[in-house]
PLY file of the C-alpha trace (Angstrom):
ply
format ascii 1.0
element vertex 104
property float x
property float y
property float z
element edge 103
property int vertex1
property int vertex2
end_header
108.24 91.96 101.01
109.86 95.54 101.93
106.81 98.33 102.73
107.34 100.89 100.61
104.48 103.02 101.19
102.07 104.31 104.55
98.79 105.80 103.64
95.66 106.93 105.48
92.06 107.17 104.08
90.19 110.38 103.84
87.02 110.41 101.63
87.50 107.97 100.16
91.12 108.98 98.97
94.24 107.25 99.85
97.02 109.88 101.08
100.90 108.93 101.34
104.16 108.71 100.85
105.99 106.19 98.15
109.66 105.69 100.09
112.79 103.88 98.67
116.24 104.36 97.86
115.74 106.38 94.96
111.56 107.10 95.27
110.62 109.70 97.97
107.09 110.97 96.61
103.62 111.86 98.35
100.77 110.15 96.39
97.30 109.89 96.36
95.29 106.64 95.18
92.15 108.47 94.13
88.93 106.38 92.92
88.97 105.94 89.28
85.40 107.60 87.80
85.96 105.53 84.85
84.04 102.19 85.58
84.73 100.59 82.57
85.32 96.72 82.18
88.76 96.81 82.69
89.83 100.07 84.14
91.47 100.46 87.25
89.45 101.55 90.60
92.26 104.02 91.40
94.35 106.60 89.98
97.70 107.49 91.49
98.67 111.17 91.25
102.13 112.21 92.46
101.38 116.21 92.34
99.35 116.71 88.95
100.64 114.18 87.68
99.50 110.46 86.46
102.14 108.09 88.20
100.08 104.90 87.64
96.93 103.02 88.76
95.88 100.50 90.60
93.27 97.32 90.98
91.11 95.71 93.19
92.31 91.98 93.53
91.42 88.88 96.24
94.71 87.06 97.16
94.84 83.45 95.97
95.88 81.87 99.37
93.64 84.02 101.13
90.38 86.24 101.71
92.35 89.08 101.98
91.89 91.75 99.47
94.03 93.88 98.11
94.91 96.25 95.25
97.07 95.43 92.36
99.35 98.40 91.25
101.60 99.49 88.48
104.11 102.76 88.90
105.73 104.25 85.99
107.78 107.30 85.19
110.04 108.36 82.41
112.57 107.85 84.81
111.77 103.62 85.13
113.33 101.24 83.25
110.35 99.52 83.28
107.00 99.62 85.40
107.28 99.29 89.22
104.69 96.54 90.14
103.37 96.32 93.90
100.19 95.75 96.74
98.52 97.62 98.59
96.81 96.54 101.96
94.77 98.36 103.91
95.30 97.41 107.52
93.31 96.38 110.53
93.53 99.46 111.76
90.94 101.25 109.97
91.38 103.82 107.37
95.16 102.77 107.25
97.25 101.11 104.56
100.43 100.11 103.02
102.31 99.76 99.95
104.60 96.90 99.99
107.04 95.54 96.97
108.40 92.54 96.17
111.60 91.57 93.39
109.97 89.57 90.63
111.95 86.23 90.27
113.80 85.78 87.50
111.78 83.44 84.57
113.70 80.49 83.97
0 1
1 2
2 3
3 4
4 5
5 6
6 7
7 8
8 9
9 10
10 11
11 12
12 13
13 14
14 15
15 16
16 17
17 18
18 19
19 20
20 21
21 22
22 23
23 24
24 25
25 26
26 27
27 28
28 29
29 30
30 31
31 32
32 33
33 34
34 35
35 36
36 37
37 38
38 39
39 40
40 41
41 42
42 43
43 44
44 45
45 46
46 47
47 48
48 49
49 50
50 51
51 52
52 53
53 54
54 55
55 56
56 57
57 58
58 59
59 60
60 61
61 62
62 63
63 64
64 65
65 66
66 67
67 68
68 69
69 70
70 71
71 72
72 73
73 74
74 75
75 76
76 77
77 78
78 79
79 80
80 81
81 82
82 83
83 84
84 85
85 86
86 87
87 88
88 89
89 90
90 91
91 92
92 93
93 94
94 95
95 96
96 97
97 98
98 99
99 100
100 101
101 102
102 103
């Protein structure tokens, strides 16, 4: 998994920066008001604008939470999927990605 992403936690709000070779964009994960079966519990916002969303999620292996998210842009050939952690050290986090494997 490559980190992709350091964030700190201010009320409630996730504040960051989304790094790669071609992605270098401050985000915020901000809690989704929309509680809705199905909706995401965050919103991320890149400036004004909608750059995807994310979900709460419990690992399989584990009891570590995390959050589920989905990037897109025009720019994408497709969605950017990755997970978000927050770390031990509190109000901290990461964004981390992984390269889907290739269905047989």
């Amino acid at each position: 998994m490559a980190q992709i992403g350091a964030f700190t936690l201010k009320d409630g709000t996730w504040t960051g920066t989304i790094r790669t070779l071609t992605i270098n964009v401050k985000v915020q994960l901000v809690p989704n008001k929309d509680k809705t079966k199905g909706a995401p519990d965050f919103r991320i916002y890149a400036g004004g604008a909608e750059l995807g969303a994310a979900w709460r999620q419990d690992a399989k292996d584990s009891e570590t939470p995390y959050l589920a998210v989905k990037l897109d842009d025009p720019n994408f050939a497709q969605p950017m999927r990755a997970a978000f952690f927050e770390n031990e050290k509190e109000g901290t986090g990461i964004m981390v990605w992984n390269r889907p494997r290739a269905q047989d």
